[in-house]
Wavefront OBJ file of the C-alpha trace (Angstrom):
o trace
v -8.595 49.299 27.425
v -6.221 48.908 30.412
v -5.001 45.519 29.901
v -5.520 42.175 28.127
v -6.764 40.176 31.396
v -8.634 37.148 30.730
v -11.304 37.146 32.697
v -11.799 40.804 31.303
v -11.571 40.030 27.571
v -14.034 37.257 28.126
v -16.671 39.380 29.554
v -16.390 41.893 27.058
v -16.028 39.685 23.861
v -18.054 36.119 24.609
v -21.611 37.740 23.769
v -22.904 34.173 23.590
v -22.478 34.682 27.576
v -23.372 38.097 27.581
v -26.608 37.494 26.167
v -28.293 34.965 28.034
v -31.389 33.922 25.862
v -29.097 34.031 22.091
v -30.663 30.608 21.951
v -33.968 32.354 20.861
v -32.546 34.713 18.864
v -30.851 31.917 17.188
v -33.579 30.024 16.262
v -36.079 32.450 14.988
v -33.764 33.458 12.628
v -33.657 30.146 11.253
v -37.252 29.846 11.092
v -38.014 33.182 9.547
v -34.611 32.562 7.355
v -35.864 29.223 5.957
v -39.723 31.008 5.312
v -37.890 33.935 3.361
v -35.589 31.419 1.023
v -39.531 29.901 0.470
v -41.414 32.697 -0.258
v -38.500 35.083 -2.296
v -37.120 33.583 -5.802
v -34.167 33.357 -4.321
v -30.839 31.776 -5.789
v -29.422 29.561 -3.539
v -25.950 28.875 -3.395
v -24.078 30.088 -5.997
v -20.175 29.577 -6.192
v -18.622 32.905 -6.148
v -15.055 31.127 -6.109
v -13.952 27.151 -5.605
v -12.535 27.491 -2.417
v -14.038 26.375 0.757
v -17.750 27.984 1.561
v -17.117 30.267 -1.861
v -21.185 30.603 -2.572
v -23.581 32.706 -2.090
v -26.923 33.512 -1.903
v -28.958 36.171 -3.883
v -32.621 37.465 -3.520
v -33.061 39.128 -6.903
v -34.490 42.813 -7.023
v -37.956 42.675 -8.283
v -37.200 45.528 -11.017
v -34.078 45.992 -12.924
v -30.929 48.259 -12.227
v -31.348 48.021 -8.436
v -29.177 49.084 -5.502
v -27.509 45.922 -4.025
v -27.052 45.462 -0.817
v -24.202 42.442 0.255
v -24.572 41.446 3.568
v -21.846 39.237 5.663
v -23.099 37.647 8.388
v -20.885 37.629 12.011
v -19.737 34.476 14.357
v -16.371 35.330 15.132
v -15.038 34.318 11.932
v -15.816 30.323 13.402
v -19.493 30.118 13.129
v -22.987 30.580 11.652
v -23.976 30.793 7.816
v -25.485 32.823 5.557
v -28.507 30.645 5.719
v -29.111 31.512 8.774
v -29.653 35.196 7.980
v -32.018 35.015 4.917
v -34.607 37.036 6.926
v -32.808 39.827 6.075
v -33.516 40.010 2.746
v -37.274 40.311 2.709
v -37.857 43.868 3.937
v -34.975 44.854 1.502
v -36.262 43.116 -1.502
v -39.712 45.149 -0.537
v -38.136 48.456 -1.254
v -36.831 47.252 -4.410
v -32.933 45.763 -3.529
v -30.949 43.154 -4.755
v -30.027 41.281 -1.775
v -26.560 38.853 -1.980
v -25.391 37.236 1.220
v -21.808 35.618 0.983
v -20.605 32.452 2.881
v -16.863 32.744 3.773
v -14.719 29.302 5.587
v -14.615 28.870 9.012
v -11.267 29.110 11.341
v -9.315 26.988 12.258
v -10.186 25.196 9.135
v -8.241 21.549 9.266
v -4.013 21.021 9.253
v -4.113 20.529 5.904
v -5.893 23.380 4.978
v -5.864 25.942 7.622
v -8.714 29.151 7.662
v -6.979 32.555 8.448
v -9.092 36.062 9.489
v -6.758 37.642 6.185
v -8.005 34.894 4.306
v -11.573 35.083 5.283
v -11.572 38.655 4.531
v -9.840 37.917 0.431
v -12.568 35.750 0.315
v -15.108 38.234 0.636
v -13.179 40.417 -1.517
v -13.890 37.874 -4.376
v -17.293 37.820 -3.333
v -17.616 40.972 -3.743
v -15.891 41.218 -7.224
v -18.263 38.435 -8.455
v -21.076 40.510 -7.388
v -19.712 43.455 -9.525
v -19.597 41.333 -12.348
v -22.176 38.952 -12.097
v -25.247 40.868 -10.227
v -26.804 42.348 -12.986
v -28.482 39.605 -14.027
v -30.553 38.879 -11.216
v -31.543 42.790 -10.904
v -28.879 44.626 -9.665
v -26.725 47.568 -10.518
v -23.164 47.080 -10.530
v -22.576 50.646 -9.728
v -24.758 51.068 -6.525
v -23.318 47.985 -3.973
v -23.393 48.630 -0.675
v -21.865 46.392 1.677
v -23.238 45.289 5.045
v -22.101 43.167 7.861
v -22.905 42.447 11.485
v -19.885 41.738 13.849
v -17.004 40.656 12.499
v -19.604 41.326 9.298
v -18.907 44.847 10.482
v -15.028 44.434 10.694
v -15.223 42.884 6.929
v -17.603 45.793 5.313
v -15.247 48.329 6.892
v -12.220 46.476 5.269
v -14.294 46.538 1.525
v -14.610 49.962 1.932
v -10.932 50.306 2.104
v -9.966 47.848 -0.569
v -7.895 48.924 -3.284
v -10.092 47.099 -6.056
v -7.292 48.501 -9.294
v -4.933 45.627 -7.173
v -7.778 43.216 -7.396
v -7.774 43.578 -10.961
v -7.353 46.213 -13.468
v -10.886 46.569 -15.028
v -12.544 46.891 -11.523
v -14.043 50.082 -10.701
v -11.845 51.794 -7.920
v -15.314 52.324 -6.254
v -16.771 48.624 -6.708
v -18.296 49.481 -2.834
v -19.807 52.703 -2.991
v -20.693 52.791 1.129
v -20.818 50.568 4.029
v -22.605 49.911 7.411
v -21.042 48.308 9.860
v -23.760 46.828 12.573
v -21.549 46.017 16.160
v -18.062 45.969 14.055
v -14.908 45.120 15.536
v -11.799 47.325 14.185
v -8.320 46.452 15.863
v -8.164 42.591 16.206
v -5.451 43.307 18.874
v -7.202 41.982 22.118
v -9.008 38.994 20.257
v -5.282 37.515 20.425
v -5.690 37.393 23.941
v -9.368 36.417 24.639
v -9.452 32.739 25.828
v -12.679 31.439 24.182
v -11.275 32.402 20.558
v -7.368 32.457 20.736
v -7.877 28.442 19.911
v -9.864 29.171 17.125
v -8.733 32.018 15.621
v -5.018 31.538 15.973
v -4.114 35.397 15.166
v -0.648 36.445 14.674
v 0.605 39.511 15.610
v 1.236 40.159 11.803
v -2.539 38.840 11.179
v -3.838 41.283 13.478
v -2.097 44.275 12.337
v -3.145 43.676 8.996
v -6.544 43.041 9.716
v -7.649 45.789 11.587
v -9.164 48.883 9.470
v -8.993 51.289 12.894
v -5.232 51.017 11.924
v -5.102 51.605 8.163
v -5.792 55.004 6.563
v -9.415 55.926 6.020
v -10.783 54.926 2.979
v -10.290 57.718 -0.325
v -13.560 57.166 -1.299
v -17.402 56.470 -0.016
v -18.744 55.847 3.728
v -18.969 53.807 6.771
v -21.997 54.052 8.971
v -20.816 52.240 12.032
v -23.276 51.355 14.673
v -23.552 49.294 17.691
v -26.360 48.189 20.429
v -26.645 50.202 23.800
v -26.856 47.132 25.393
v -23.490 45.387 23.793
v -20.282 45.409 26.025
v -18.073 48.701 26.499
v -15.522 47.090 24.182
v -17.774 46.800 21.790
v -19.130 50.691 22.115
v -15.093 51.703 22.048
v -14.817 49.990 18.660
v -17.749 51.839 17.551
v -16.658 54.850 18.198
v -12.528 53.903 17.342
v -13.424 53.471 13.979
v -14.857 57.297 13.415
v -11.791 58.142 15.908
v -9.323 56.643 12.932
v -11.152 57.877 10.320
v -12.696 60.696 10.930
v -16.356 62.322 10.388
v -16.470 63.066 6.809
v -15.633 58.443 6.296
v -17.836 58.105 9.416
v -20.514 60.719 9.269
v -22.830 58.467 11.324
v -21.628 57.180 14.831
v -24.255 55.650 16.759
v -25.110 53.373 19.591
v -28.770 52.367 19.908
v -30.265 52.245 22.675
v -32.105 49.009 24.076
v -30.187 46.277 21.948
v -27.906 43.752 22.459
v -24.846 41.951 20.223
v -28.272 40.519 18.923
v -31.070 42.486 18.763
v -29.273 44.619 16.158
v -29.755 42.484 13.760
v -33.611 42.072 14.074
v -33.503 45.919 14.228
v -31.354 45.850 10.306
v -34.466 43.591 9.227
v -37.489 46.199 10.944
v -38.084 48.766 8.466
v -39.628 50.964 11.201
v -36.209 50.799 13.000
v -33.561 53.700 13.106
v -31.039 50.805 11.855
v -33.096 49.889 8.778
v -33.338 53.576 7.726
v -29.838 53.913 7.755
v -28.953 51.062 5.426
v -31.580 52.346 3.202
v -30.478 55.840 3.185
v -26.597 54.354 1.951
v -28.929 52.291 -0.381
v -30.226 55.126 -1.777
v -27.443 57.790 -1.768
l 1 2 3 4 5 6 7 8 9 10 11 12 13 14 15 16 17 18 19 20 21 22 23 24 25 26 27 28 29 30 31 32 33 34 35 36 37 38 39 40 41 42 43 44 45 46 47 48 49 50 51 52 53 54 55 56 57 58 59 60 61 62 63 64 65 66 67 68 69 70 71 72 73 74 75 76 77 78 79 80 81 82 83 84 85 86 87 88 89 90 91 92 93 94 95 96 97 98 99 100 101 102 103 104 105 106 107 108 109 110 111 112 113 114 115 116 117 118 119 120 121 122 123 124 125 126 127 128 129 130 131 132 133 134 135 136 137 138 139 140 141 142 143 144 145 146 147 148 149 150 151 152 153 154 155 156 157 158 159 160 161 162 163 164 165 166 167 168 169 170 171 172 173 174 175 176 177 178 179 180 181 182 183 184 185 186 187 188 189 190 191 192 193 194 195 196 197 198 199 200 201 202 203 204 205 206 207 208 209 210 211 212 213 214 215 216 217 218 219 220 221 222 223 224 225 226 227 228 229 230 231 232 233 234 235 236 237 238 239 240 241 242 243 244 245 246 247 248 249 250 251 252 253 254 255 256 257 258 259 260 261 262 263 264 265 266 267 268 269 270 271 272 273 274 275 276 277 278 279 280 281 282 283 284 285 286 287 288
Protein backbone atom coordinates (compact mmCIF):
# COMPACT_ATOMS: atom_id res chain seq x y z
CA UNK A 1 0.00 0.00 0.00
CA UNK A 2 1.51 3.35 -1.10
CA UNK A 3 -0.25 5.66 1.09
CA UNK A 4 -3.22 6.21 3.44
CA UNK A 5 -5.28 8.58 0.92
CA UNK A 6 -8.83 8.84 1.60
CA UNK A 7 -10.45 8.49 -1.27
CA UNK A 8 -8.16 5.30 -1.68
CA UNK A 9 -8.87 3.65 1.69
CA UNK A 10 -12.52 4.15 1.02
CA UNK A 11 -12.58 2.29 -2.15
CA UNK A 12 -10.71 -0.46 -0.89
CA UNK A 13 -12.36 -0.90 2.62
CA UNK A 14 -16.30 0.41 2.29
CA UNK A 15 -17.51 -3.03 0.66
CA UNK A 16 -21.04 -1.85 1.43
CA UNK A 17 -20.08 0.47 -1.73
CA UNK A 18 -18.13 -1.97 -3.37
CA UNK A 19 -20.83 -4.31 -3.60
CA UNK A 20 -23.69 -2.73 -5.03
CA UNK A 21 -26.68 -5.19 -4.43
CA UNK A 22 -25.37 -6.19 -0.33
CA UNK A 23 -28.97 -5.22 0.22
CA UNK A 24 -29.94 -8.74 -1.13
CA UNK A 25 -27.39 -10.46 0.33
CA UNK A 26 -28.47 -8.91 3.48
CA UNK A 27 -31.76 -9.94 3.56
CA UNK A 28 -31.71 -13.49 2.51
CA UNK A 29 -29.60 -14.15 5.17
CA UNK A 30 -32.10 -13.03 7.49
CA UNK A 31 -34.72 -15.00 5.97
CA UNK A 32 -32.86 -18.25 5.67
CA UNK A 33 -31.23 -17.26 9.29
CA UNK A 34 -34.65 -16.91 10.98
CA UNK A 35 -35.93 -20.51 8.99
CA UNK A 36 -32.68 -22.28 10.41
CA UNK A 37 -33.21 -20.94 14.29
CA UNK A 38 -37.00 -22.65 13.35
CA UNK A 39 -36.22 -25.74 12.03
CA UNK A 40 -32.66 -26.65 14.24
CA UNK A 41 -33.13 -27.10 18.24
CA UNK A 42 -31.23 -24.41 18.57
CA UNK A 43 -30.31 -22.49 21.92
CA UNK A 44 -30.85 -19.09 21.59
CA UNK A 45 -29.05 -16.63 23.40
CA UNK A 46 -27.10 -17.80 25.97
CA UNK A 47 -24.91 -15.41 28.20
CA UNK A 48 -21.40 -16.38 27.75
CA UNK A 49 -20.36 -13.32 30.08
CA UNK A 50 -22.55 -10.14 31.61
CA UNK A 51 -21.11 -7.63 29.63
CA UNK A 52 -22.70 -5.96 26.75
CA UNK A 53 -23.90 -8.51 23.73
CA UNK A 54 -22.04 -11.48 25.98
CA UNK A 55 -24.54 -14.41 24.45
CA UNK A 56 -24.53 -16.68 22.16
CA UNK A 57 -26.13 -18.93 20.11
CA UNK A 58 -25.65 -22.78 19.77
CA UNK A 59 -27.08 -25.38 17.24
CA UNK A 60 -26.39 -28.59 19.15
CA UNK A 61 -24.60 -31.56 17.26
CA UNK A 62 -27.10 -34.21 16.63
CA UNK A 63 -24.68 -37.02 18.18
CA UNK A 64 -22.41 -36.64 21.06
CA UNK A 65 -18.58 -35.72 21.24
CA UNK A 66 -18.75 -33.57 18.09
CA UNK A 67 -16.29 -31.19 16.42
CA UNK A 68 -17.43 -27.57 17.16
CA UNK A 69 -17.23 -25.14 14.98
CA UNK A 70 -17.51 -21.16 16.56
CA UNK A 71 -18.25 -18.84 14.08
CA UNK A 72 -17.93 -14.79 14.51
CA UNK A 73 -19.73 -12.98 12.28
CA UNK A 74 -18.01 -9.55 10.46
CA UNK A 75 -19.42 -5.71 10.25
CA UNK A 76 -16.49 -3.82 10.96
CA UNK A 77 -16.60 -4.39 14.53
CA UNK A 78 -19.98 -1.69 14.38
CA UNK A 79 -22.59 -3.83 12.88
CA UNK A 80 -24.68 -6.96 12.20
CA UNK A 81 -25.46 -9.93 14.72
CA UNK A 82 -25.12 -13.28 15.08
CA UNK A 83 -28.74 -13.67 14.24
CA UNK A 84 -28.26 -12.69 11.20
CA UNK A 85 -25.94 -15.56 10.28
CA UNK A 86 -27.87 -18.63 11.64
CA UNK A 87 -27.93 -20.05 8.07
CA UNK A 88 -24.72 -21.12 8.64
CA UNK A 89 -25.31 -23.61 10.90
CA UNK A 90 -27.58 -25.94 9.00
CA UNK A 91 -25.22 -27.56 6.48
CA UNK A 92 -22.76 -27.92 9.48
CA UNK A 93 -25.13 -29.46 11.87
CA UNK A 94 -25.83 -32.00 8.71
CA UNK A 95 -22.38 -33.41 8.89
CA UNK A 96 -22.65 -33.86 12.47
CA UNK A 97 -21.11 -30.27 14.18
CA UNK A 98 -21.83 -28.39 17.04
CA UNK A 99 -22.39 -25.03 15.77
CA UNK A 100 -21.91 -21.80 18.47
CA UNK A 101 -22.10 -18.31 17.04
CA UNK A 102 -20.95 -15.49 19.54
CA UNK A 103 -22.37 -11.88 19.72
CA UNK A 104 -19.60 -9.39 20.72
CA UNK A 105 -20.61 -5.14 21.52
CA UNK A 106 -20.60 -2.79 18.98
CA UNK A 107 -18.03 0.36 18.66
CA UNK A 108 -18.24 3.22 19.62
CA UNK A 109 -20.39 1.89 22.33
CA UNK A 110 -21.81 5.14 24.45
CA UNK A 111 -19.40 7.84 26.70
CA UNK A 112 -20.09 6.07 29.51
CA UNK A 113 -19.21 2.89 28.38
CA UNK A 114 -17.09 3.02 25.38
CA UNK A 115 -16.58 -0.40 22.83
CA UNK A 116 -12.84 -0.87 21.85
CA UNK A 117 -11.55 -3.44 18.76
CA UNK A 118 -9.07 -4.98 21.98
CA UNK A 119 -12.09 -5.25 23.85
CA UNK A 120 -14.24 -6.80 21.26
CA UNK A 121 -11.63 -9.28 20.61
CA UNK A 122 -11.35 -10.31 24.99
CA UNK A 123 -14.78 -10.70 24.52
CA UNK A 124 -14.59 -13.37 22.16
CA UNK A 125 -11.84 -14.79 24.05
CA UNK A 126 -14.43 -15.45 26.89
CA UNK A 127 -16.64 -16.74 24.42
CA UNK A 128 -14.54 -18.96 23.48
CA UNK A 129 -13.48 -20.18 27.02
CA UNK A 130 -17.22 -20.69 27.83
CA UNK A 131 -17.45 -22.83 24.88
CA UNK A 132 -14.52 -25.00 26.22
CA UNK A 133 -16.24 -25.41 29.28
CA UNK A 134 -19.70 -25.38 28.66
CA UNK A 135 -20.17 -27.10 25.00
CA UNK A 136 -20.31 -30.47 25.93
CA UNK A 137 -23.54 -30.49 26.91
CA UNK A 138 -25.24 -29.58 23.91
CA UNK A 139 -22.96 -32.18 21.80
CA UNK A 140 -19.73 -30.97 21.46
CA UNK A 141 -16.18 -31.92 22.16
CA UNK A 142 -14.18 -29.62 24.07
CA UNK A 143 -11.07 -30.83 22.46
CA UNK A 144 -11.96 -30.41 18.69
CA UNK A 145 -13.11 -26.32 18.43
CA UNK A 146 -12.43 -24.76 15.53
CA UNK A 147 -12.91 -21.23 15.18
CA UNK A 148 -14.39 -19.38 12.20
CA UNK A 149 -15.00 -15.85 11.25
CA UNK A 150 -15.80 -13.75 8.21
CA UNK A 151 -14.14 -10.22 8.03
CA UNK A 152 -13.14 -8.77 10.89
CA UNK A 153 -14.61 -12.53 11.96
CA UNK A 154 -11.43 -13.43 10.11
CA UNK A 155 -9.15 -10.86 11.97
CA UNK A 156 -10.72 -12.33 15.43
CA UNK A 157 -10.26 -16.30 14.55
CA UNK A 158 -6.69 -15.45 13.54
CA UNK A 159 -6.18 -13.64 16.96
CA UNK A 160 -7.79 -17.09 18.93
CA UNK A 161 -5.42 -18.97 17.24
CA UNK A 162 -2.71 -16.96 18.77
CA UNK A 163 -4.11 -16.61 22.25
CA UNK A 164 -2.14 -17.66 25.05
CA UNK A 165 -5.16 -19.52 26.84
CA UNK A 166 -2.51 -20.65 30.30
CA UNK A 167 -2.93 -16.41 30.76
CA UNK A 168 -6.62 -16.80 30.40
CA UNK A 169 -6.62 -19.12 33.13
CA UNK A 170 -4.57 -21.87 34.41
CA UNK A 171 -6.76 -25.01 33.82
CA UNK A 172 -7.36 -24.05 30.09
CA UNK A 173 -5.91 -26.23 27.59
CA UNK A 174 -2.97 -24.29 25.83
CA UNK A 175 -4.75 -25.58 22.62
CA UNK A 176 -8.51 -24.58 23.58
CA UNK A 177 -8.58 -23.63 19.43
CA UNK A 178 -7.20 -26.41 17.69
CA UNK A 179 -7.41 -24.51 13.94
CA UNK A 180 -8.93 -21.60 12.34
CA UNK A 181 -10.34 -20.23 8.99
CA UNK A 182 -10.32 -16.98 8.35
CA UNK A 183 -13.02 -16.07 5.38
CA UNK A 184 -11.88 -12.22 3.87
CA UNK A 185 -9.77 -11.46 7.27
CA UNK A 186 -8.20 -8.30 7.91
CA UNK A 187 -4.60 -8.58 9.73
CA UNK A 188 -2.81 -5.11 10.39
CA UNK A 189 -5.56 -2.62 11.54
CA UNK A 190 -3.03 0.10 10.48
CA UNK A 191 -4.93 1.79 7.49
CA UNK A 192 -8.49 1.35 9.16
CA UNK A 193 -7.11 4.41 11.35
CA UNK A 194 -7.21 6.34 8.38
CA UNK A 195 -10.32 5.21 6.38
CA UNK A 196 -13.02 7.96 6.68
CA UNK A 197 -16.26 5.88 6.88
CA UNK A 198 -14.88 3.97 10.13
CA UNK A 199 -12.24 6.27 11.87
CA UNK A 200 -15.63 7.77 13.69
CA UNK A 201 -16.61 4.57 14.69
CA UNK A 202 -13.86 2.70 15.45
CA UNK A 203 -11.73 5.30 17.14
CA UNK A 204 -8.31 3.15 16.87
CA UNK A 205 -5.27 4.23 18.58
CA UNK A 206 -2.09 3.76 17.36
CA UNK A 207 -1.47 1.49 20.49
CA UNK A 208 -5.01 -0.28 19.62
CA UNK A 209 -3.87 -1.04 16.29
CA UNK A 210 -0.58 -2.42 17.00
CA UNK A 211 -1.97 -4.67 19.37
CA UNK A 212 -4.64 -5.82 17.37
CA UNK A 213 -3.19 -6.89 14.37
CA UNK A 214 -2.05 -10.77 14.24
CA UNK A 215 0.12 -10.00 10.74
CA UNK A 216 2.34 -8.28 13.44
CA UNK A 217 2.58 -10.78 16.30
CA UNK A 218 4.53 -14.05 16.05
CA UNK A 219 2.77 -16.96 14.40
CA UNK A 220 0.89 -18.98 16.52
CA UNK A 221 3.05 -22.25 18.43
CA UNK A 222 0.40 -24.38 17.81
CA UNK A 223 -2.57 -25.41 15.16
CA UNK A 224 -3.64 -23.59 11.73
CA UNK A 225 -5.08 -20.75 9.90
CA UNK A 226 -6.74 -21.31 6.58
CA UNK A 227 -7.07 -17.78 5.35
CA UNK A 228 -9.16 -17.11 2.35
CA UNK A 229 -10.65 -14.31 0.52
CA UNK A 230 -13.13 -13.65 -2.65
CA UNK A 231 -11.57 -12.95 -6.19
CA UNK A 232 -13.87 -10.38 -6.49
CA UNK A 233 -13.06 -8.42 -2.96
CA UNK A 234 -10.75 -5.28 -3.19
CA UNK A 235 -6.80 -5.61 -3.66
CA UNK A 236 -6.48 -4.62 0.00
CA UNK A 237 -8.37 -7.16 0.93
CA UNK A 238 -6.35 -9.95 -1.36
CA UNK A 239 -2.92 -8.26 0.30
CA UNK A 240 -4.27 -9.15 3.75
CA UNK A 241 -4.92 -12.53 2.56
CA UNK A 242 -1.91 -13.23 1.52
CA UNK A 243 0.06 -10.85 4.54
CA UNK A 244 -1.11 -13.12 6.95
CA UNK A 245 0.75 -16.44 5.36
CA UNK A 246 3.60 -13.69 4.56
CA UNK A 247 3.89 -13.20 8.67
CA UNK A 248 3.40 -16.50 9.43
CA UNK A 249 4.52 -18.61 7.20
CA UNK A 250 3.27 -21.94 5.29
CA UNK A 251 3.48 -24.56 7.83
CA UNK A 252 0.55 -21.76 10.28
CA UNK A 253 -0.93 -20.97 6.83
CA UNK A 254 -0.77 -24.07 4.73
CA UNK A 255 -3.82 -22.89 2.75
CA UNK A 256 -3.72 -19.38 0.98
CA UNK A 257 -6.46 -18.87 -1.31
CA UNK A 258 -8.50 -16.38 -3.19
CA UNK A 259 -11.66 -17.70 -4.87
CA UNK A 260 -12.53 -16.84 -7.77
CA UNK A 261 -16.05 -15.22 -8.64
CA UNK A 262 -16.98 -13.84 -5.05
CA UNK A 263 -17.31 -10.81 -3.46
CA UNK A 264 -16.79 -9.37 0.45
CA UNK A 265 -20.23 -11.28 0.32
CA UNK A 266 -20.63 -14.09 -1.60
CA UNK A 267 -18.05 -15.82 0.61
CA UNK A 268 -20.14 -16.31 3.04
CA UNK A 269 -22.98 -18.09 1.06
CA UNK A 270 -20.03 -20.12 -0.36
CA UNK A 271 -18.95 -21.19 3.85
CA UNK A 272 -22.78 -22.32 3.99
CA UNK A 273 -22.71 -24.50 0.23
CA UNK A 274 -21.38 -27.77 1.03
CA UNK A 275 -20.56 -28.27 -2.69
CA UNK A 276 -18.28 -25.16 -2.41
CA UNK A 277 -14.35 -25.23 -2.22
CA UNK A 278 -14.93 -22.90 1.02
CA UNK A 279 -17.21 -25.38 2.81
CA UNK A 280 -14.71 -28.24 2.23
CA UNK A 281 -12.13 -26.42 3.79
CA UNK A 282 -13.85 -25.68 7.09
CA UNK A 283 -14.80 -29.23 7.14
CA UNK A 284 -11.47 -30.59 6.46
CA UNK A 285 -10.09 -28.27 9.86
CA UNK A 286 -13.35 -29.82 11.32
CA UNK A 287 -12.21 -33.00 10.81
CA UNK A 288 -8.38 -32.92 11.22
Amino acid sequence: MASYEPAWLEGMYNNLARVKDHPEYFQRWARDSAAARDALPARIDVPYGSGTNETLDIFPAPVPDAPVLVFIHGGYWRAMDKKDHSFIAPAFNDRGVCVVQPNYALCPGTPEQPVTVPGIVMQMVRALEWTWRHVANYGGDPSRITVAGHSVGGHMAAALLSCDWKAVAPDLPAQLVRNALSVSGLYDLRPLQHTPFLVNTLKLTDADALRASPALWPAPKRGQLYALAGGEESEEFIRHNAMIREAWGRNTVPVCEVLPGLNHFGVVDALADPAHALHRHAVHLLEA
